[in-house]
LONU-701482 format. One line per 4 residues: number of its first residue (from 1); their letters; for each residue x, y, z negated of C-alpha. Coordinates in Angstrom, 1 decimal. Layout:
BEGIN
NUM = a = X/Y/Z  ... .
***
This chain:
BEGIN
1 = xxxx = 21.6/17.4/14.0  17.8/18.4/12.9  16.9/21.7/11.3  13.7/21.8/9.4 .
5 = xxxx = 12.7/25.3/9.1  9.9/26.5/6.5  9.2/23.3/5.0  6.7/23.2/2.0 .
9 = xxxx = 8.0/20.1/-0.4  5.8/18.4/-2.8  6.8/20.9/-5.4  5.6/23.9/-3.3 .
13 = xxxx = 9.5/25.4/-3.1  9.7/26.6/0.8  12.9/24.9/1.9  15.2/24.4/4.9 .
17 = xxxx = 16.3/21.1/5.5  19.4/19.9/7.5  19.5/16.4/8.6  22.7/15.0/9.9 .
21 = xxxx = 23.4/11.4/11.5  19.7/10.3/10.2  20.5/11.7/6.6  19.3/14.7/4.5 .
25 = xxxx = 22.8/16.8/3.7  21.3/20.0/3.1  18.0/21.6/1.3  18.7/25.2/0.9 .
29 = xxxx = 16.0/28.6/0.5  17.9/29.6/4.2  20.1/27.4/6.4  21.5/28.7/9.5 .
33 = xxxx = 20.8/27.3/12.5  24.1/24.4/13.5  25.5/24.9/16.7  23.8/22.0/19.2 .
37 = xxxx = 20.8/21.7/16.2  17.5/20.8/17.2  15.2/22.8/15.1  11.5/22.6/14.0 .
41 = xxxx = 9.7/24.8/12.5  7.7/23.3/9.9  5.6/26.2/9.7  5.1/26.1/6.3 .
45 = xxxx = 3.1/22.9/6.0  4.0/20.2/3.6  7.3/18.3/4.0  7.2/14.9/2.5 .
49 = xxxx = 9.2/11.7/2.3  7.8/9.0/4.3  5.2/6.7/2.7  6.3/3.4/1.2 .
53 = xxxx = 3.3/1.2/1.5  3.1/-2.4/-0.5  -0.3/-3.6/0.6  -0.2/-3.9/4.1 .
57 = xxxx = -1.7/-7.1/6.3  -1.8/-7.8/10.0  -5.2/-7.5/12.0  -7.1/-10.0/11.6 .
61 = xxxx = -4.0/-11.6/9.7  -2.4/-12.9/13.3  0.9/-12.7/14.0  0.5/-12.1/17.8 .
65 = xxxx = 3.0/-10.6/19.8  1.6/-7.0/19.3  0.4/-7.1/15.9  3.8/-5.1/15.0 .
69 = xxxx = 3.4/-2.8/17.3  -0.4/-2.1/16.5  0.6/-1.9/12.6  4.0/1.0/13.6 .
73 = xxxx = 1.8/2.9/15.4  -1.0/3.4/13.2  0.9/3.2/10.4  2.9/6.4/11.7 .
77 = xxxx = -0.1/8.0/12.2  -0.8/8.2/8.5  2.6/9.0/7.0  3.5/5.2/6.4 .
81 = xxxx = 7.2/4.9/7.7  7.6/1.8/5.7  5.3/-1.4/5.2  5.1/-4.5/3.5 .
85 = xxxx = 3.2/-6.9/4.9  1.8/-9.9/3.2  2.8/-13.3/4.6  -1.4/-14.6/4.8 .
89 = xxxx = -1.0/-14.2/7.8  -1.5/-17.2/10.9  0.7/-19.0/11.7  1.7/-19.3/8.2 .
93 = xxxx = 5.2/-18.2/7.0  6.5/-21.1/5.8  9.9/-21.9/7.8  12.5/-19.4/8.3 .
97 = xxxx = 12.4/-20.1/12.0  9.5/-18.2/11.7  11.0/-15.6/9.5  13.6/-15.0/11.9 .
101 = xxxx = 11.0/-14.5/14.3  9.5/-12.0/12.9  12.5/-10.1/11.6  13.7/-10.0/15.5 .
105 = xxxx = 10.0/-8.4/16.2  10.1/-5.6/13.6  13.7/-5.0/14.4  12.4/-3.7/17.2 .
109 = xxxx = 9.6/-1.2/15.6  9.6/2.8/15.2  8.9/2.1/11.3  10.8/0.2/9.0 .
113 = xxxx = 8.5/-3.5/8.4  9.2/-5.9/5.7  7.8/-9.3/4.5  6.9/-10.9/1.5 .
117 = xxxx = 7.6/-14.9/1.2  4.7/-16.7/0.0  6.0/-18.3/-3.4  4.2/-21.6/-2.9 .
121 = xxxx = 3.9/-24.0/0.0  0.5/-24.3/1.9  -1.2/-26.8/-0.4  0.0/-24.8/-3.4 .
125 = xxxx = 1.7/-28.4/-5.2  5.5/-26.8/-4.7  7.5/-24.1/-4.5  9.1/-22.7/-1.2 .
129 = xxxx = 12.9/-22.5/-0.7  12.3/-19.0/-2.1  16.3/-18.7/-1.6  16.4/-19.4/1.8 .
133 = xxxx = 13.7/-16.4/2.8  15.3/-13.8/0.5  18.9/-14.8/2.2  17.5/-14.5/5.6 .
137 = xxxx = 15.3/-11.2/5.5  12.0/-11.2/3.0  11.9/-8.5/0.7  9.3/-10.0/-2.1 .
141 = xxxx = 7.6/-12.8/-3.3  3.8/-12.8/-2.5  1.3/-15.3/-4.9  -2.1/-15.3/-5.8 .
145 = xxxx = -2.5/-15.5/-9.5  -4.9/-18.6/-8.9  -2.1/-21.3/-8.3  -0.6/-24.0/-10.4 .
149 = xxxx = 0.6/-22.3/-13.4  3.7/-24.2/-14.0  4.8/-23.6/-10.7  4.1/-19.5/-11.3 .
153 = xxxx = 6.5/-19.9/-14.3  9.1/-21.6/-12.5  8.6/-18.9/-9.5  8.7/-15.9/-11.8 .
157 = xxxx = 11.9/-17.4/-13.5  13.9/-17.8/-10.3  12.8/-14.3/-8.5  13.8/-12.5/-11.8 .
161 = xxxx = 17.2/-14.7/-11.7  17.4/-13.3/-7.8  16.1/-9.6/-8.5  13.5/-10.3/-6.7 .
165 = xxxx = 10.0/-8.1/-7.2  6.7/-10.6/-7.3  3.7/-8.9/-5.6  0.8/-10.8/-7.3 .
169 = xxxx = -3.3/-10.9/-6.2  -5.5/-11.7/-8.9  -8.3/-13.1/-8.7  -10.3/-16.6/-10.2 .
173 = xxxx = -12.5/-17.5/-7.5  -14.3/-20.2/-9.7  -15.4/-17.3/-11.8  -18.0/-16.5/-9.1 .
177 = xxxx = -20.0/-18.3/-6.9  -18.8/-17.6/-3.6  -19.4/-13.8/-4.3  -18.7/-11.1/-1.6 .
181 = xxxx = -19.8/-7.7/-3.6  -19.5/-6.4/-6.6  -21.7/-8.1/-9.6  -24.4/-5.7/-10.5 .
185 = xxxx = -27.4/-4.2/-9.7  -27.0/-3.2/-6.3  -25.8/-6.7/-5.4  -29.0/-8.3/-7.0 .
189 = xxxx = -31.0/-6.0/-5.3  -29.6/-6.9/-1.8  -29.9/-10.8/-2.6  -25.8/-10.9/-2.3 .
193 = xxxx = -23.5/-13.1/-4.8  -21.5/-10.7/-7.0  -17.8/-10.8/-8.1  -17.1/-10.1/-11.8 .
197 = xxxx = -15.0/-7.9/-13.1  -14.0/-10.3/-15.4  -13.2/-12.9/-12.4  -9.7/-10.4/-11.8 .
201 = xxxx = -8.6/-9.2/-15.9  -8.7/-12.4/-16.8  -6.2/-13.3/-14.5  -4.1/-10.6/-14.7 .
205 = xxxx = -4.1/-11.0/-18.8  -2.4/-14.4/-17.5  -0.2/-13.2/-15.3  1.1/-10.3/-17.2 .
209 = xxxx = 1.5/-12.9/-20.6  3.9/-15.0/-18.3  5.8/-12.0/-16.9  6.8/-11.4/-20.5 .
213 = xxxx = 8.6/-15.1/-20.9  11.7/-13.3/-19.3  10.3/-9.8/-17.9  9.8/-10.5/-14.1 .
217 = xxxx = 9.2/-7.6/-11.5  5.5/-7.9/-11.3  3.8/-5.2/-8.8  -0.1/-6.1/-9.3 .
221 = xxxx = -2.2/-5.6/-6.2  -5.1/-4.1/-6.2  -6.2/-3.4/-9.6  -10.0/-2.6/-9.3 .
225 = xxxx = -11.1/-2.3/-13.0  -10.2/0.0/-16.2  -9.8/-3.3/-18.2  -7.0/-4.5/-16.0 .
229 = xxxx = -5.3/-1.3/-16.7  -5.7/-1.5/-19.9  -4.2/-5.0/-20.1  -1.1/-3.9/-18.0 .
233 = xxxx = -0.3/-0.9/-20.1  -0.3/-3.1/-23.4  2.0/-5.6/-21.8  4.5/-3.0/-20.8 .
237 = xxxx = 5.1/-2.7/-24.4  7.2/-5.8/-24.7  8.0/-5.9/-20.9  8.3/-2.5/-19.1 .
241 = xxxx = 9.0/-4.3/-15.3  5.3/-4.6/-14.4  3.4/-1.9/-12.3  -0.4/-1.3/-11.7 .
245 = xxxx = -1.3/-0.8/-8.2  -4.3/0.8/-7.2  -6.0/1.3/-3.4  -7.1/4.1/-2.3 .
249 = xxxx = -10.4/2.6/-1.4  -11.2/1.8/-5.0  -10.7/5.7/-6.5  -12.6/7.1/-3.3 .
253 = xxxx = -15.7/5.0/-2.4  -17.7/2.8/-5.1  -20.3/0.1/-4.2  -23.1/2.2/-2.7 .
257 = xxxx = -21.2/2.2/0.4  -22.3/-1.6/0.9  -25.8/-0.5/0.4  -27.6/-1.4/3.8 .
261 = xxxx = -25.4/-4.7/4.0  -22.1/-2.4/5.5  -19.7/-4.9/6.3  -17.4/-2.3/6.7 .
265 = xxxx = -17.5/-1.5/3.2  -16.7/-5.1/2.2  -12.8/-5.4/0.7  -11.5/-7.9/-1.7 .
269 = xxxx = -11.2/-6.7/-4.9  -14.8/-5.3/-3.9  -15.5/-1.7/-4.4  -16.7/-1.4/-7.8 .
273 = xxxx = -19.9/1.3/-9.4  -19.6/4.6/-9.8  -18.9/4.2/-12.9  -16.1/2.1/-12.9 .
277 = xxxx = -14.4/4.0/-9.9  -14.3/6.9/-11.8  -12.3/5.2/-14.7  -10.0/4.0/-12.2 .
281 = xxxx = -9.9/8.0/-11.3  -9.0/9.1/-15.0  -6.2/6.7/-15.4  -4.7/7.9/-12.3 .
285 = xxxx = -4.5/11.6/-13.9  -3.6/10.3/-17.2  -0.8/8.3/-15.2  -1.6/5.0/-16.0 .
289 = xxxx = -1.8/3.8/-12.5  2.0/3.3/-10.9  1.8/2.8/-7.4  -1.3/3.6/-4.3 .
293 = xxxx = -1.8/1.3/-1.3  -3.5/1.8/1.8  -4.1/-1.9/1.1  -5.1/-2.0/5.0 .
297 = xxxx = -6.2/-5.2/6.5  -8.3/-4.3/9.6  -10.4/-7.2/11.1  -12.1/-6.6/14.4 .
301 = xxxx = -16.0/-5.7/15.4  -16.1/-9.6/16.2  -15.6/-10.5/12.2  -17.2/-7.2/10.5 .
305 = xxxx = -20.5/-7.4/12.9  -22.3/-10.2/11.3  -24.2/-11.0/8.2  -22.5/-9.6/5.0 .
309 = xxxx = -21.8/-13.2/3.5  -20.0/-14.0/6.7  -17.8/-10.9/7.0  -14.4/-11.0/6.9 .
313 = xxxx = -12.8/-9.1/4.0  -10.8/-6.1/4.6  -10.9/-2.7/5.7  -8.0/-0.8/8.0 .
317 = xxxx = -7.9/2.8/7.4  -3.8/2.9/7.1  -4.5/6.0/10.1  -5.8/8.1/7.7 .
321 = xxxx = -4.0/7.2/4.5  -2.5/10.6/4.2  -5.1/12.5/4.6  -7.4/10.4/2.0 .
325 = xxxx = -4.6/10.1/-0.8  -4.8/14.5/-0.4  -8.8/14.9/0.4  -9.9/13.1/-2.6 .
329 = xxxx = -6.9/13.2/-4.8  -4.9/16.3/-4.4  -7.5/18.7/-3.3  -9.8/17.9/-5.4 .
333 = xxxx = -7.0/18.3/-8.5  -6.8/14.9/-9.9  -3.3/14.8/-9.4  -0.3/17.0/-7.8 .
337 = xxxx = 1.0/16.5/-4.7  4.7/16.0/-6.2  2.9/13.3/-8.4  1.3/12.1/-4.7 .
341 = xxxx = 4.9/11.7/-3.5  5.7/9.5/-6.6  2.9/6.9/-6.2  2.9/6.8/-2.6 .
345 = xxxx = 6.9/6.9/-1.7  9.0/7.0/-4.5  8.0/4.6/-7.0  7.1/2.1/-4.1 .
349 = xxxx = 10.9/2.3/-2.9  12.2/1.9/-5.7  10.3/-1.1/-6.5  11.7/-2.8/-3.6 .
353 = xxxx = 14.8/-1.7/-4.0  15.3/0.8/-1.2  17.2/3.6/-3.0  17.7/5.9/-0.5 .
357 = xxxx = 14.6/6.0/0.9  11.1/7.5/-0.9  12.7/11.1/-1.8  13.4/14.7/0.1 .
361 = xxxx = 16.9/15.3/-1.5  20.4/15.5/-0.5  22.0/11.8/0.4  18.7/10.2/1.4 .
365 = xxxx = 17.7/8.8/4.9  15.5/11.5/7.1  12.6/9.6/6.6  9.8/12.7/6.9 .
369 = xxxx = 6.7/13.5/7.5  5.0/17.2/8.6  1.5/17.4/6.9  -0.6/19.8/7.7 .
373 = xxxx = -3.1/20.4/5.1  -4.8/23.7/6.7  -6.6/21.1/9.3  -9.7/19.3/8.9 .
377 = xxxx = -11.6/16.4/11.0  -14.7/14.7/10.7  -14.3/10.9/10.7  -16.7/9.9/13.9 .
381 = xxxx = -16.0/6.0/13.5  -19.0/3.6/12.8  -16.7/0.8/11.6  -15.2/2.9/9.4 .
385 = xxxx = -15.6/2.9/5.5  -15.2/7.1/5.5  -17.7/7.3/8.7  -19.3/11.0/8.3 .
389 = xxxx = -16.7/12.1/5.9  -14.2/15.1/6.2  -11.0/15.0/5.7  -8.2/17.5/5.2 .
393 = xxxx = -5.0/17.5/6.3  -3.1/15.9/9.7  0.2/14.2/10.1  1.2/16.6/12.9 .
397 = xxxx = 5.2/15.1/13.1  6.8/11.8/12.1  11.0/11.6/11.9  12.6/8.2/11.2 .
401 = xxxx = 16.0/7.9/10.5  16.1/11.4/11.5  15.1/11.1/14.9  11.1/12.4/15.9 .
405 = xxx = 8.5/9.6/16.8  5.7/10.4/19.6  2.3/9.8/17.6 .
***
């Protein structure tokens, strides 16, 4: 039995929480301490319900046999408790020897680990046994919106016929000639090959015209662009089951940050102008965007310390996903920390189906983590996007199931 004393929830209400046999059974203005109770005193820091992050990738997409343990623990570190991790990963997921595998490794981790199935086989000219990895573990369908389209129909049909959300990437690589930045001015300037905008709404006004043949879950990943939005929010008129996600790296940084050929700063979507990251911004506080991602896929010095063209793609900052989501978002007023809780636990769980996980009320699992928003650090990390930046707030305490996790 766990006694959270002083906790400050999303809604600012100071709280005492009682968590019994990994679940929340009590959230009172005064609880008495339980015989044999462990307490904590929360101090009057913010209590939240662990993270539920839909964007997650391995380093260096390898499965190795610490990849898992690498992803828990910084994933802990910045409030995620849960992840779902896209199957792009090497070896390929396409057996479910291998899925078995891997659901025998994250059995074993501190935070709860899921996997999408990649809808398509290898050489994108069939369909996996999408059946057979549902049945035995994955939680999602994973596809890039550039494969055959009849074989995306037939895909969306049968993972709406087995409840089953589709996590899509968008993006028409023939749009752009092998670009690695965004298309503009600062990539002309710097002699780089640019990625439209147009090269990602285009294929998310094809996706999201197919998701309305018979209203398939569709989480897109990534969004980078105001049109994309745009296009999502018409569609839910005639088919309410598709969501806009949104990283966190494309509503804090914009495309300056590659300025000086900073490999670090190269992600895919790219990171857009200023101008377009702060339309991204506004439909966040009009509520237009449904879901935030850490979207962390960390590759090593090895891959990020070469010419830009030859970078990898992909930037790991899941360690301070937290405390970005409340520097640039909360503090600075764009949105509430309730509405924080929303787009980074609730609405996530939900989407997955998890429904006692994303929330601090009675009946749902002690997934919790202790903020503390007083603190502040400077990030001191060259290969890191927010390098020189400060940021408020700490994950001081992590509880999973109920029980505390060392950090």
């Amino acid at each position: 039995m766990v006694l959270i004393k002083n906790a400050k929830l999303a809604n600012l209400k100071l709280q005492d929480i009682l968590i019994e046999n990994g679940l929340i059974t009590k959230i009172e203005d005064k609880i008495e301490i339980p015989q044999n109770s462990r307490v904590i005193d929360a101090q009057e820091s913010f209590v939240l319900a662990g993270l539920v992050d839909l964007n997650v990738r391995l380093a260096n997409s390898q499965l190795g046999n610490d990849s898992l343990k690498k992803l828990t623990k910084t994933s802990l570190r910045g409030g995620v408790t849960t992840s779902v991790i896209m199957p792009d990963f090497t070896p390929r997921l396409d057996s479910s020897a291998l899925l078995d595998h891997f659901m025998i490794k994250a059995d074993k981790e501190e935070a709860s680990l899921h996997i999408c199935a990649p809808l398509v086989s290898e050489d994108g000219e069939k369909l996996n046994n999408i059946a057979t990895f549902l049945n035995n573990g994955a939680t999602a369908i994973w596809t890039t919106s550039s494969c055959n389209t009849n074989l995306l129909k037939r895909g969306f049909q049968y993972a709406r016929m087995k409840l089953a959300p589709i996590f899509c990437s968008c993006y028409d690589e023939n749009l752009d000639d092998s670009g690695v930045m965004n298309e503009g001015e600062l990539s002309f300037k710097l002699g780089l090959s640019g990625i439209s905008k147009i090269s990602e709404s285009s294929e998310v006004a094809k996706i999201a015209e197919i998701s309305t043949i018979n209203n398939t879950k569709i989480i897109f990943q990534s969004l980078s662009s105001k049109r994309s939005i745009d296009i999502i929010k018409d569609t839910k008129k005639v088919n309410k089951n598709i969501f806009a996600e949104v990283s966190i790296h494309h509503l804090c940084k914009n495309e300056t940050s590659c300025d000086g050929f900073n490999t670090y700063a190269k992600i895919l979507p790219p990171l857009r102008d200023e101008k377009e990251r702060a339309r991204l911004v506004s439909e966040l506080a009009l509520g237009n965007i449904d879901i935030l991602t850490s979207a962390h896929s960390p590759q090593s010095v090895g891959f990020k310390d070469v010419a830009f063209e030859n970078a990898e793609f992909g930037i790991g900052s899941i360690e301070e996903y937290l405390s970005l989501c409340y520097t640039y978002l909360v503090k600075s007023e764009i949105i509430t920390m309730e509405r924080l809780e929303y787009l980074c636990s609730t609405n996530p769980a939900n989407l997955i189906n998890k429904q006692h996980i994303g929330k601090i009320e009675v009946g749902y699992k002690a997934d919790i983590v202790i903020f503390d928003e007083k603190s502040s650090q400077i990030v001191e990390d060259v290969t890191s996007l927010y390098n020189g930046d400060k940021l408020f707030g700490k994950v001081v305490k992590v509880l999973k199931d109920g029980e505390a996790i060392a950090l």
